[in-house]
C-alpha positions in Angstrom: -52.3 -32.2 81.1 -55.2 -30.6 79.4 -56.3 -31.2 75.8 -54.7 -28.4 73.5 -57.4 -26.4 72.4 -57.1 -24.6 69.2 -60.0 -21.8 70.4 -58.1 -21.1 73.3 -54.4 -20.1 71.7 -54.1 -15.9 72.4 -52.9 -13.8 69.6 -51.0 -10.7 70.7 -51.1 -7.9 68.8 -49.5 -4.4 70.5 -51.5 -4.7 73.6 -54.3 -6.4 72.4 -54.6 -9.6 73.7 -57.5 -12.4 72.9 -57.9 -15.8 71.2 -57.8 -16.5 67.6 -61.2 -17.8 67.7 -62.5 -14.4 69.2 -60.4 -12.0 66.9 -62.3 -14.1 63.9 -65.7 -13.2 65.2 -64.5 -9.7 66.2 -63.3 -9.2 61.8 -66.5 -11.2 61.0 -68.5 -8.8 62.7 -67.3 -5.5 60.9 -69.7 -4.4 58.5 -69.4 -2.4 55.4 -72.9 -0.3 55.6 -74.7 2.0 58.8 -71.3 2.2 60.3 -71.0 4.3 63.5 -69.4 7.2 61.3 -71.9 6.8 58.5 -75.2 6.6 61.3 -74.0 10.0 62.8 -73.3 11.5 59.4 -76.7 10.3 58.4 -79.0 11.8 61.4 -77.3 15.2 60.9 -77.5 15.9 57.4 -81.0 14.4 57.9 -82.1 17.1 60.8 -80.6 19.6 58.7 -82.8 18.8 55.9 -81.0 16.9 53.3 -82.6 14.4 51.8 -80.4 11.4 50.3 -80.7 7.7 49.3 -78.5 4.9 50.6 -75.7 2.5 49.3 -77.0 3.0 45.7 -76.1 -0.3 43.7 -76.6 1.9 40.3 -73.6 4.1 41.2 -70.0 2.8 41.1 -69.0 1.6 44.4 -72.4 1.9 45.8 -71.5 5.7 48.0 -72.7 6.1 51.3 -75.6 8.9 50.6 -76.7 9.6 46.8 -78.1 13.1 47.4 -79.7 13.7 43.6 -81.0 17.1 44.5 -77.5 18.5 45.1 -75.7 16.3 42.5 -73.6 15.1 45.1 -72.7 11.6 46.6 -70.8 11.0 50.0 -68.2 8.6 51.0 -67.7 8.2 54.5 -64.4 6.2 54.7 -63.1 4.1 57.8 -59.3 4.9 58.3 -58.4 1.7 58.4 -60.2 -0.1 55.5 -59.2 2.5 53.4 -55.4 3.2 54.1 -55.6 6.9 55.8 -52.2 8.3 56.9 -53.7 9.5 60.1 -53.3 8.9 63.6 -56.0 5.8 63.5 -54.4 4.2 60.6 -52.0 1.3 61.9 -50.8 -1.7 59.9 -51.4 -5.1 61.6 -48.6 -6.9 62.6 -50.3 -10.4 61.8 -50.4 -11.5 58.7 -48.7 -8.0 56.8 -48.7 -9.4 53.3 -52.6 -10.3 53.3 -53.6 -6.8 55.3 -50.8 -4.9 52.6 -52.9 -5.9 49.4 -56.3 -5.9 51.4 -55.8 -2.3 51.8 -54.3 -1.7 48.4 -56.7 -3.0 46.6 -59.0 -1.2 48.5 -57.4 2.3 47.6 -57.1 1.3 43.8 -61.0 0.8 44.4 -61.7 3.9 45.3 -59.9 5.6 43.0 -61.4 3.4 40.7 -65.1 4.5 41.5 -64.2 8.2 42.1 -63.1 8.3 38.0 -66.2 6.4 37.6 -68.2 8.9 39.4 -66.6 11.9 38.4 -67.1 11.0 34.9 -70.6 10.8 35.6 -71.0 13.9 36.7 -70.9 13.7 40.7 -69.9 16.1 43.0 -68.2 13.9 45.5 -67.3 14.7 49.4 -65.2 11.9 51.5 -65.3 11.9 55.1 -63.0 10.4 56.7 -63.4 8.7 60.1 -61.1 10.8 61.9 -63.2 13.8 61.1 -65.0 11.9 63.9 -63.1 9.8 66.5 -59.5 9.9 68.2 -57.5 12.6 69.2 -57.6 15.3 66.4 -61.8 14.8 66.1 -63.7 17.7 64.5 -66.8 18.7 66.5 -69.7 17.1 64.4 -71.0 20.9 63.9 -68.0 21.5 62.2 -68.3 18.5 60.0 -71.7 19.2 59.3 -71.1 22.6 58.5 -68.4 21.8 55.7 -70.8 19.1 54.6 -73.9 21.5 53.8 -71.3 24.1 52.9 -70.1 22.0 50.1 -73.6 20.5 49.0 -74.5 24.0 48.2 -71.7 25.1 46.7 -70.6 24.1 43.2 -67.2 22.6 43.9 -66.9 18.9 42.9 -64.3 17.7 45.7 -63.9 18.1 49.1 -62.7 15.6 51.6 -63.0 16.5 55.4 -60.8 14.8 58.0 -58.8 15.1 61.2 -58.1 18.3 62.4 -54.2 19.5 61.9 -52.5 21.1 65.1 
């Protein structure tokens, strides 16, 4: 009989099938800056000629793009981290509690920092990631376009997200 290997036990979750070892380094390896969603956001406003600085540590909750010339910061959100009710938001079946006050915490964050920032005077836009991917996607035109429609306007909130049927 083989030696019981901790590193070799699967974890099933829905369909997803791999070993606990793996689905540490998969959650280890998610970063919280240059996302995918953040990357693309980045290289079109920056074609289009904005101009922004990144992840500043000055600003409450350190925003994805500080654009000073426009007054403006923008938070682009993973679904997920951030508790979305969209089609990509799913709670985990492992471990609810922990994932439940994860992503609680998280929202009372960002409301948290959005006060902060408001307070201060930004103009703040939130993208959220299914603007981007899945099913009800935007085309990245389309995000663009609200994005440099609402750095030139004078309107201190808008959020852009999935498309509604």
């Amino acid at each position: 009989m083989p030696p019981n290997r901790p590193d070799k036990i699967k974890v099933v979750i829905g369909t997803d099938v791999v070993t606990s070892k793996k689905r540490s380094e998969m959650m280890a390896g998610i970063k919280g800056k240059n996302t995918g969603p953040e990357m693309i956001i980045r290289r079109a406003l920056f074609r289009e000629g904005f101009r922004y600085r990144l992840h500043d540590k000055k600003l409450p909750g350190k925003p994805d793009l500080v654009l000073c010339k426009y007054n403006a910061v923008v938070l682009i959100n993973g679904c997920f981290w951030h508790g979305h009710s969209c089609h990509l938001f799913k709670w985990p079946k492992s471990r609810p509690e922990f994932w439940r006050d994860k992503i609680s915490d998280n929202k009372v964050r960002d409301v948290r920092n959005i006060a902060a920032l408001t307070n201060s005077g930004w103009r703040i836009l939130t993208i959220w990631e299914c603007a981007l991917k899945g099913k009800h996607r935007r085309s990245l035109d389309d995000v663009i376009s609200k994005t440099s429609s609402f750095l030139l306007s004078d309107n201190s909130f808008r959020t852009i997200e999935y498309k509604s049927k």
